[in-house]
C-alpha positions as CSV (number, residue, x, y, z in Angstrom):
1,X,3.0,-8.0,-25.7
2,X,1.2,-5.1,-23.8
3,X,-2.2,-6.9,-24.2
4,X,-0.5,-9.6,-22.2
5,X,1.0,-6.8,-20.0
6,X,-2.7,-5.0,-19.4
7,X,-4.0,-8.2,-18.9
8,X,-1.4,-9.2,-15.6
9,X,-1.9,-6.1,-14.6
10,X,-5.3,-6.3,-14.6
11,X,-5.1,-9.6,-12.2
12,X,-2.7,-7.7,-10.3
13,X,-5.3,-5.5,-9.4
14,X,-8.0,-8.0,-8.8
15,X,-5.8,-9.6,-7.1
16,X,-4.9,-6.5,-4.6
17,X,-8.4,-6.1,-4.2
18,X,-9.7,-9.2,-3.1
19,X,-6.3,-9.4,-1.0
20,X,-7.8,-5.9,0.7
21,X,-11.3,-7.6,1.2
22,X,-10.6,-10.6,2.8
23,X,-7.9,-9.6,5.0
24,X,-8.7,-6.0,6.5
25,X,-12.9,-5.9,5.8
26,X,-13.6,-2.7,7.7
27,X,-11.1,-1.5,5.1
28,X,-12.9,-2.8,2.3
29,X,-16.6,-1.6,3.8
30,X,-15.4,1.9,4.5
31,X,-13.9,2.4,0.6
32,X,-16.5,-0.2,-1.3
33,X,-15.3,-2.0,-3.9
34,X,-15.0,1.0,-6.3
35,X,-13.1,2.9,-3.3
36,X,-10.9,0.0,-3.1
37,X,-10.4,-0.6,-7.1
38,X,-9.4,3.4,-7.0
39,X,-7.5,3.2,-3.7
40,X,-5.6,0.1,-5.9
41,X,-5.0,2.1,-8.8
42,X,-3.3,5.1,-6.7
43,X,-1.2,3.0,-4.9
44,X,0.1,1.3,-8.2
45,X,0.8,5.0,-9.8
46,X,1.8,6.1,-6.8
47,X,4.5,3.0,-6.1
48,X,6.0,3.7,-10.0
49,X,6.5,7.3,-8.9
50,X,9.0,6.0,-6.5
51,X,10.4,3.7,-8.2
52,X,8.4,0.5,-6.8
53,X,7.1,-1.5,-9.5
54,X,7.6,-5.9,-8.6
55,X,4.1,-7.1,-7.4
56,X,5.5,-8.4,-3.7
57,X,6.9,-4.2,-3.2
58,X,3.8,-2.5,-4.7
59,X,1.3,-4.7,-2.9
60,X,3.2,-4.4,0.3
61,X,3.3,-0.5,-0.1
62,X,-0.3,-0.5,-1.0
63,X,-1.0,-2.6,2.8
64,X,0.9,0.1,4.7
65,X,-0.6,2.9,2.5
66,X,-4.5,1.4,3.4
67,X,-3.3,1.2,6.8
68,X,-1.0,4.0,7.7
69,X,-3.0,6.7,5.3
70,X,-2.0,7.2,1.8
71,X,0.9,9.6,2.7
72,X,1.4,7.3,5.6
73,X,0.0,10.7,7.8
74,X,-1.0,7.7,10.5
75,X,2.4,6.1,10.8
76,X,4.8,6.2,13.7
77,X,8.0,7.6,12.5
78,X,6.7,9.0,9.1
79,X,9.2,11.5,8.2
80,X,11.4,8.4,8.6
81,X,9.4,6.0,6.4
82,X,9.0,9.2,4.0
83,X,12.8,9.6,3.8
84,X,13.1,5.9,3.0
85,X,10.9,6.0,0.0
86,X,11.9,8.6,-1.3
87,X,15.5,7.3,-0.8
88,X,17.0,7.4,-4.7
89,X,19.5,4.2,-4.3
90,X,18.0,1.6,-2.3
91,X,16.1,-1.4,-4.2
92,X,12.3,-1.1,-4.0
93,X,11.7,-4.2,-1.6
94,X,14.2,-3.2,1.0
95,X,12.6,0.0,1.3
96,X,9.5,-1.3,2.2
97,X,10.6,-4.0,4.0
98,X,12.5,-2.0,6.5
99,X,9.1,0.6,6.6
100,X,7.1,-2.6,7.0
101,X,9.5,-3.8,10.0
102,X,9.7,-0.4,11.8
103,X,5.8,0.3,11.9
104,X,5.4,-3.4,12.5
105,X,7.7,-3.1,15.7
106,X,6.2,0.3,16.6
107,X,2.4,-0.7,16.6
108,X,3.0,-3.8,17.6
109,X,1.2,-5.3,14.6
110,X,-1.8,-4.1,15.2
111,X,-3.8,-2.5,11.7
112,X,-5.0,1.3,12.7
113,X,-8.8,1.4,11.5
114,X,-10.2,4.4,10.5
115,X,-13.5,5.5,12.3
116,X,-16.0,6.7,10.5
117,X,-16.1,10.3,10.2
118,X,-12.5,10.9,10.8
119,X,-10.3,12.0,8.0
């Protein structure tokens, strides 16, 4: 059984990572694909630490982590989305469902890019 486990995690990842290269490329050119395998594996760790850990959360949490900063330092309202992870009671997907849906309405949809050189 954790062979089979390693091995869907293991197309999780791949997965996550194609996912990151097709859909936000500037991304994906600024990390490489070992930045963005790494970048992968943090956000996986770092979902479990909080108690995310079904694909459709972990992935979703990895999006807003590539695009809000990895301790979402570029988000609107951060504290706030902060608070809600760290939030002991409510289930993983509505946490980042209602992150997803407050920087959604507060950037208007629009993915920040980081320049390079910045931070």
């Amino acid at each position: 059984m954790d062979v089979l486990r390693q091995e869907r995690a293991l197309q999780f990842n791949h997965h996550l990572v194609a996912y990151i290269a097709a859909e936000y490329p500037r991304h994906f050119s600024r990390l490489g694909a070992d930045g963005t395998w790494a970048f992968v594996e943090r956000a996986i760790e770092g979902a479990a630490r909080l108690g995310i850990t079904t694909a459709g959360a972990v992935g979703a949490l990895a999006e807003l982590w590539l695009i809000y900063g990895e301790s979402l330092e570029r988000a609107p309202d951060r504290e706030w989305a902060r608070n809600i992870l760290a939030h002991k009671e409510l289930p993983a997907h509505i946490k980042v469902e209602a992150i997803q849906n407050r920087l959604q309405e507060k950037t208007g949809g629009r993915a920040l890019v980081v320049f390079a050189g910045a931070p």
